[in-house]
TORKOL-523177 format. One record per residue (C-alpha): x, y, z; residue number from 1. Coordinates in nm, 3 decimals. Example, Ala and Ser with C-alpha at 12.3 -4.5 7.8 and 13.67 -1.06 7.14 Angstrom:
<rs>
R        xx        yy        zz    nr
R     1.230    -0.450     0.780     1
R     1.367    -0.106     0.714     2
</rs>
This chain:
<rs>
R        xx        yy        zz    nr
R    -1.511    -1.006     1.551     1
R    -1.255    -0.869     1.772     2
R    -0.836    -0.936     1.799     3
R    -0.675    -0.932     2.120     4
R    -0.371    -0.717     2.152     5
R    -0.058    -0.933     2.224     6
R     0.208    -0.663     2.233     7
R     0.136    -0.354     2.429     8
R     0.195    -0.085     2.196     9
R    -0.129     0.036     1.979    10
R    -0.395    -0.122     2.230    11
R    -0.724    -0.175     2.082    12
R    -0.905    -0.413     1.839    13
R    -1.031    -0.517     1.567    14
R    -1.344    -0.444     1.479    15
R    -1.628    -0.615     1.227    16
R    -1.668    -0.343     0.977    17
R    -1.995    -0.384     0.807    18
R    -1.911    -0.145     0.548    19
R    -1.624    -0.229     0.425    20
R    -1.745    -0.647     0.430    21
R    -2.075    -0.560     0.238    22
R    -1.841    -0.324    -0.009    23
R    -1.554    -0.636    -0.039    24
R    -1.758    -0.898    -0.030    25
R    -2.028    -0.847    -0.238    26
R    -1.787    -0.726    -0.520    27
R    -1.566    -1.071    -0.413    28
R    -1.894    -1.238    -0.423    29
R    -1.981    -1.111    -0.799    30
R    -1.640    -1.177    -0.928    31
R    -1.632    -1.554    -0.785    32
R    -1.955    -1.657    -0.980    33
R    -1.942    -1.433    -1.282    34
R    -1.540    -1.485    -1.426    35
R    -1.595    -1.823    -1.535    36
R    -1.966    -1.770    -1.734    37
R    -1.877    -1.444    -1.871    38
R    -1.507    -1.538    -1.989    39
R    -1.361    -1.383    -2.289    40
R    -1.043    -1.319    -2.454    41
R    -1.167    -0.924    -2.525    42
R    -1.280    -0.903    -2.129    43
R    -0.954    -1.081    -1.945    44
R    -0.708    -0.822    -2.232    45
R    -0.964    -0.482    -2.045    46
R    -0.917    -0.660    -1.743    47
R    -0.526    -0.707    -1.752    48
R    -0.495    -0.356    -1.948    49
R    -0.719    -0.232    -1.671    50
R    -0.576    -0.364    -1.367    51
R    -0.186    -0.252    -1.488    52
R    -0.317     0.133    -1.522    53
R    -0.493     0.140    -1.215    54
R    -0.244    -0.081    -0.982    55
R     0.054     0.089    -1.127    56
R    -0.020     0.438    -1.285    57
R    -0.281     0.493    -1.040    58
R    -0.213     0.340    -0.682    59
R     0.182     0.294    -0.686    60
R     0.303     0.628    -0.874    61
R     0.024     0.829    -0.762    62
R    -0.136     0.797    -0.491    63
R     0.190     0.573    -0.271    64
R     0.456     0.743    -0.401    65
R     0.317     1.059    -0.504    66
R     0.017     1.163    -0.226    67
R     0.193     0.921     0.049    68
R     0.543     1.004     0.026    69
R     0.566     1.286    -0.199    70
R     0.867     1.178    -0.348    71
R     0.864     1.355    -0.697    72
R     0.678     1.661    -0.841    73
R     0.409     1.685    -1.119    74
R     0.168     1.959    -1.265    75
R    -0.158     1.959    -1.038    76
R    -0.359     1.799    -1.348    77
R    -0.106     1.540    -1.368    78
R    -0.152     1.430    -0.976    79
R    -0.544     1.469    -0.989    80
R    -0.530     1.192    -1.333    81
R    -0.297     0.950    -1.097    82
R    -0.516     0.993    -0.788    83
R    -0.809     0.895    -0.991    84
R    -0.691     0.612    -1.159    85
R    -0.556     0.515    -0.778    86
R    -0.909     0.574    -0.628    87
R    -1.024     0.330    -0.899    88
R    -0.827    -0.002    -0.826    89
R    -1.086     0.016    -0.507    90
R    -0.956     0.051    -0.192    91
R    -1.057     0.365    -0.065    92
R    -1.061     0.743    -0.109    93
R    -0.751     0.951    -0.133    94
R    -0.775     1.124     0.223    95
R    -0.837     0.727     0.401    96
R    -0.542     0.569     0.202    97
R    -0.295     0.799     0.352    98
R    -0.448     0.819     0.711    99
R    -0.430     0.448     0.710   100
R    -0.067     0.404     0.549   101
R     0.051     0.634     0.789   102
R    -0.131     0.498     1.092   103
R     0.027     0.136     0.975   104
R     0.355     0.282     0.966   105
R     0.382     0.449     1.289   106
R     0.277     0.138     1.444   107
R     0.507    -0.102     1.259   108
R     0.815     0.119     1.315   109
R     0.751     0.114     1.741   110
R     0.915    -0.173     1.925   111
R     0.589    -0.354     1.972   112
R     0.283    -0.383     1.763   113
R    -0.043    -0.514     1.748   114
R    -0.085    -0.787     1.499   115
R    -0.356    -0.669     1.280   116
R    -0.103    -0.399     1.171   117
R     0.261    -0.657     1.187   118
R     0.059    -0.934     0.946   119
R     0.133    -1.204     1.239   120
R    -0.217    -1.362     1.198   121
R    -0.263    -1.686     0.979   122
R    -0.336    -1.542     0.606   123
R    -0.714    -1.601     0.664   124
R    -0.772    -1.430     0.963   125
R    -0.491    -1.150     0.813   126
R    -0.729    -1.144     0.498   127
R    -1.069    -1.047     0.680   128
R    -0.929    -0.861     0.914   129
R    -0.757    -0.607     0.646   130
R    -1.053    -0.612     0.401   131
R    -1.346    -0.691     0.607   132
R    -1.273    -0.519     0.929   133
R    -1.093    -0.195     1.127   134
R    -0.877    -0.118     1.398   135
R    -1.083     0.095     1.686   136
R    -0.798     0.188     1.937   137
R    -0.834     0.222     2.325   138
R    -0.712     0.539     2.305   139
R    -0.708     0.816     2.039   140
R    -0.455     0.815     1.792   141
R    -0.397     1.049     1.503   142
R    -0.167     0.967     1.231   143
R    -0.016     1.197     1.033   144
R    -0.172     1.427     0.793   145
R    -0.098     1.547     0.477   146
R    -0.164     1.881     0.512   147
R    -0.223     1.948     0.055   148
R    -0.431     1.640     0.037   149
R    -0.684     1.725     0.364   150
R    -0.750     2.073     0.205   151
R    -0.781     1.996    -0.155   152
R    -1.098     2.000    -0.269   153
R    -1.055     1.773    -0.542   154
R    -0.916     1.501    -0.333   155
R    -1.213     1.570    -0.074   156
R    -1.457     1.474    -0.340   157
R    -1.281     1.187    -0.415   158
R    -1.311     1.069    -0.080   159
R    -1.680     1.102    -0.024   160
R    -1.758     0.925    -0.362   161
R    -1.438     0.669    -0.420   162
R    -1.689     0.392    -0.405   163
R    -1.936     0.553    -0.670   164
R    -1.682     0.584    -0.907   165
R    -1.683     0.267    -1.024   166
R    -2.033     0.279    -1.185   167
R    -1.954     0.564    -1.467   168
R    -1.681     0.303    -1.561   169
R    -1.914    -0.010    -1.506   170
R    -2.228     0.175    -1.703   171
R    -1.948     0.243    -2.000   172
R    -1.817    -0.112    -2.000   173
R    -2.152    -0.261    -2.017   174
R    -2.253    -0.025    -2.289   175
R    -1.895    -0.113    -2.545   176
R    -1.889    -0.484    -2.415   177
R    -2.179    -0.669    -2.290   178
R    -2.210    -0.827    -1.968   179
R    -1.796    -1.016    -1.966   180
R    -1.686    -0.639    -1.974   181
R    -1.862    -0.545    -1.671   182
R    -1.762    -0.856    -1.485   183
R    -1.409    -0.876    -1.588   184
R    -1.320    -0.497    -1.606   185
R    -1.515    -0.412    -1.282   186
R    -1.592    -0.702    -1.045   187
R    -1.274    -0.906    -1.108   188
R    -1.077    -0.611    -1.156   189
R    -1.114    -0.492    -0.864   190
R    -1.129    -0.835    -0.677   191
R    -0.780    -0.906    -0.774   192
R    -0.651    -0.576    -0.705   193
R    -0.752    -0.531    -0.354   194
R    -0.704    -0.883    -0.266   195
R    -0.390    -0.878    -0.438   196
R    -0.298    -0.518    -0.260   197
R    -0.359    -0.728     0.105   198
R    -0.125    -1.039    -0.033   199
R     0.189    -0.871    -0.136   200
R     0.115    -0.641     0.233   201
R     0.077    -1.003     0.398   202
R     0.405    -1.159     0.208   203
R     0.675    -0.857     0.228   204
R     0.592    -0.825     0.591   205
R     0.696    -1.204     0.676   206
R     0.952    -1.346     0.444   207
R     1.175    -1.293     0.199   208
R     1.553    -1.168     0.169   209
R     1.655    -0.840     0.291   210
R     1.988    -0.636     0.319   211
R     1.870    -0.349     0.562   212
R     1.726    -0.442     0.918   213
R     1.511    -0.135     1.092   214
R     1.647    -0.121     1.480   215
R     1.394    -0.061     1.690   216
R     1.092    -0.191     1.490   217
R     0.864    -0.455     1.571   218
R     0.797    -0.511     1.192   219
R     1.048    -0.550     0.899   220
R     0.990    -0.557     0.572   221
R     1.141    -0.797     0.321   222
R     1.175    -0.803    -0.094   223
R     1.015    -1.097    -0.231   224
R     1.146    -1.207    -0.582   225
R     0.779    -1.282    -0.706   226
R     0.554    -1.006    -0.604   227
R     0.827    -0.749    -0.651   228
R     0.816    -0.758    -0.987   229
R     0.391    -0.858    -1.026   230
R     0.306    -0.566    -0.770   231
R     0.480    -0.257    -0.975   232
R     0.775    -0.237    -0.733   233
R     0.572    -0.280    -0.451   234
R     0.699    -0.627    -0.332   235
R     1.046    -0.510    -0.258   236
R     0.919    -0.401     0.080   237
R     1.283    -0.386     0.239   238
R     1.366    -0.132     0.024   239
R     1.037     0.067     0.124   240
R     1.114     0.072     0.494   241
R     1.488     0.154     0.434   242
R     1.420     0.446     0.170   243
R     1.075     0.534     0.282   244
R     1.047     0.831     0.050   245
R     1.256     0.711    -0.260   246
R     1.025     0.687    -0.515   247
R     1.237     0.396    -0.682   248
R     1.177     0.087    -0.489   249
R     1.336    -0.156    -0.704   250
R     1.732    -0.094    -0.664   251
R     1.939    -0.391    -0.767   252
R     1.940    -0.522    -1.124   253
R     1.714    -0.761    -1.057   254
R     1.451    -0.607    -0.908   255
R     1.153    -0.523    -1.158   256
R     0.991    -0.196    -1.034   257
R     0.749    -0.096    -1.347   258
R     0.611     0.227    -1.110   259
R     0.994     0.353    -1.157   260
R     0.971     0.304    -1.494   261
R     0.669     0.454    -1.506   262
R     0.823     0.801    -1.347   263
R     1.108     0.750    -1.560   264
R     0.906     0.838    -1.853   265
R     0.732     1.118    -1.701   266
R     1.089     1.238    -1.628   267
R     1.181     1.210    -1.963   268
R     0.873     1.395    -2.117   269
R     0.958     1.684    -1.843   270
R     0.627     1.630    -1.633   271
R     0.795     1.455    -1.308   272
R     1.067     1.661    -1.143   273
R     1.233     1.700    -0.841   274
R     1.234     1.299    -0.754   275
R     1.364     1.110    -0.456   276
R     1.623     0.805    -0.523   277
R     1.750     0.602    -0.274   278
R     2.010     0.722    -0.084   279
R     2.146     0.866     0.293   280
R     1.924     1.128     0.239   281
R     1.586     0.927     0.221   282
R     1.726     0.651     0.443   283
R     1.539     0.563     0.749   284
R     1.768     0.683     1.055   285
R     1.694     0.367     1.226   286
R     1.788     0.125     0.918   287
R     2.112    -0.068     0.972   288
R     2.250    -0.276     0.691   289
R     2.171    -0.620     0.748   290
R     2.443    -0.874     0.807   291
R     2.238    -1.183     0.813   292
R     2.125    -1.117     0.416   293
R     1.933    -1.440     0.203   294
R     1.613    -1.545     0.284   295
R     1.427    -1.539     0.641   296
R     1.104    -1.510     0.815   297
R     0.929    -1.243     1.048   298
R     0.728    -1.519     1.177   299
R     0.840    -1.486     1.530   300
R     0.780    -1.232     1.783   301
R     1.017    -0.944     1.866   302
R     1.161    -0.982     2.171   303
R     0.991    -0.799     2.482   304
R     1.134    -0.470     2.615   305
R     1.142    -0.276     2.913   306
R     0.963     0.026     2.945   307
R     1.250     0.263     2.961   308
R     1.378     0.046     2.624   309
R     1.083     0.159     2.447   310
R     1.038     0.498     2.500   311
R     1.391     0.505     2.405   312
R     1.327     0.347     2.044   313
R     0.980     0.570     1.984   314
R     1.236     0.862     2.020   315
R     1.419     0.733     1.743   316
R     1.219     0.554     1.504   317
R     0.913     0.815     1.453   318
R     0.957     0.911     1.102   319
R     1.272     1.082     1.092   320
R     1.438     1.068     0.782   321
R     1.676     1.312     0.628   322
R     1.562     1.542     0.313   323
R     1.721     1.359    -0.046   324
R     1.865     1.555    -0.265   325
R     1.617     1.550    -0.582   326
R     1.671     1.427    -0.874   327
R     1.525     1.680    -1.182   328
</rs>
């Protein structure tokens, strides 16, 4: 299946990948016809106990804020434990998680973009093309590396096996528990994870309140008063693309952000140090408070801009954010 490009900036498509559909779907596939059979109240506790760990310890702390954006510091052991538990939930290895957050990000923050990377699509077609397909560009791009995680040998071997690591765990579950632990604290788990990793993407990116409006960028993101607080902190995606590299995304009263809390703690024990909080110096040069504020929709288009317009907004919105002062 293939997506035309309606914007100009990013020009490719989107590719069938059979890979990552057999990998999805078959896993989908196993968690649609098995929850309901194997249901118990021992396998849904794993697989709620299970999915927290891995969705917040794991993927938000570790590998978003910690490999991603590197905004705090923690003993090597402590960031190989996090990546793992990230690599778990099921999306992909270490080394492809931050290739393709930073390839999104580029894109989105560009005054056009393509929609399989600005969530325009209906929430079907946005669906399969995130989990069941990839982006093959008409010319080469390269996001931006992180130099640590391309050389480290630990998060190399993660990458080449992120899909095998799932069977120690599934071999151990169906040794302790029987058939409803393997189905609930492997196929569901991770099921709801990456589907629910795609919705909260899909949501943030098209409605919800925000008080900060990037200038210049084809894609804004928005805080959403449900999936903030279910996704670990995740949901309050205005936040995100104001304070990129804050690693507390939740900032009003009211906005849960358990992967904050999480850090907190590891502050408190002395094993996180040197963390980024919102603030001028992990603001996003190109954010502007927003005067609008309460609830809205990205639905629509940006509007078109001439060439000389654009080149003039790349200058400025390419990942140029001033150094926070860290907190220890």
């Amino acid at each position: 299946m293939s997506g035309a490009n309606t914007m100009g900036s990013g020009d490719g498509r989107v590719r069938w990948s059979a890979g990552r559909s057999l990998w999805f779907g078959l896993i989908t596939l196993v968690a649609l016809v098995g929850a309901v059979p194997t249901f118990t109240l021992s396998a849904f506790v794993l697989f709620a106990v299970s999915t927290a760990l891995t969705l917040c310890v794991g993927h938000s702390v570790g590998i978003h804020r910690g490999l991603i954006h590197r905004s705090y510091r923690v003993p090597w052991w402590l960031e190989y434990t996090l990546t793992y538990l990230g690599v778990l939930v099921g999306l992909g290895g270490p080394r492809g998680l931050v290739r393709m957050h930073n390839t999104r990000d580029f894109h989105q923050n560009q005054p056009d973009c393509h929609d399989y990377f600005a969530h325009r699509q209906s929430a079907w077609r946005d669906y399969f093309w995130n989990l069941h397909c990839r982006f093959e560009f008409a010319r080469p791009f390269e996001p931006r590396l992180d130099a640590r995680v391309e050389a480290d040998a630990f998060h190399g071997f993660l990458e080449r096996t992120w899909m095998l690591q799932q069977l120690p765990w599934a071999v151990l579950l169906w040794a302790l528990g029987g058939l409803p632990w393997l189905v609930w604290g492997s196929f569901v788990r991770v099921t709801v994870s990456t589907t629910g990793h795609w919705l909260v993407g899909y949501v943030t990116h098209r409605s919800g309140y925000r008080d900060w409006h990037n200038a210049g960028a084809a894609v804004q993101g928005f805080n959403s008063l449900l999936f903030g607080a279910l996704s670990m902190g995740e949901g309050w995606h205005n936040n995100h693309h104001t304070f990129p590299r804050s690693a507390r995304l939740g900032i009003r009263w009211w906005e849960l952000d358990l992967g904050w809390g999480f850090l907190a703690l590891l502050r408190a024990l002395g094993l996180a140090t040197d963390i980024l909080l919102p603030g001028e110096g992990t603001r996003a040069h190109h954010a502007r408070p927003h005067s609008e504020g309460g609830l809205i929709s990205a639905r629509t288009s940006p509007p078109a801009r001439s060439p000389s317009s654009r080149r003039a907004s790349c200058l400025g919105t390419c990942a140029d954010v001033r150094r926070s002062p860290r907190v220890t």
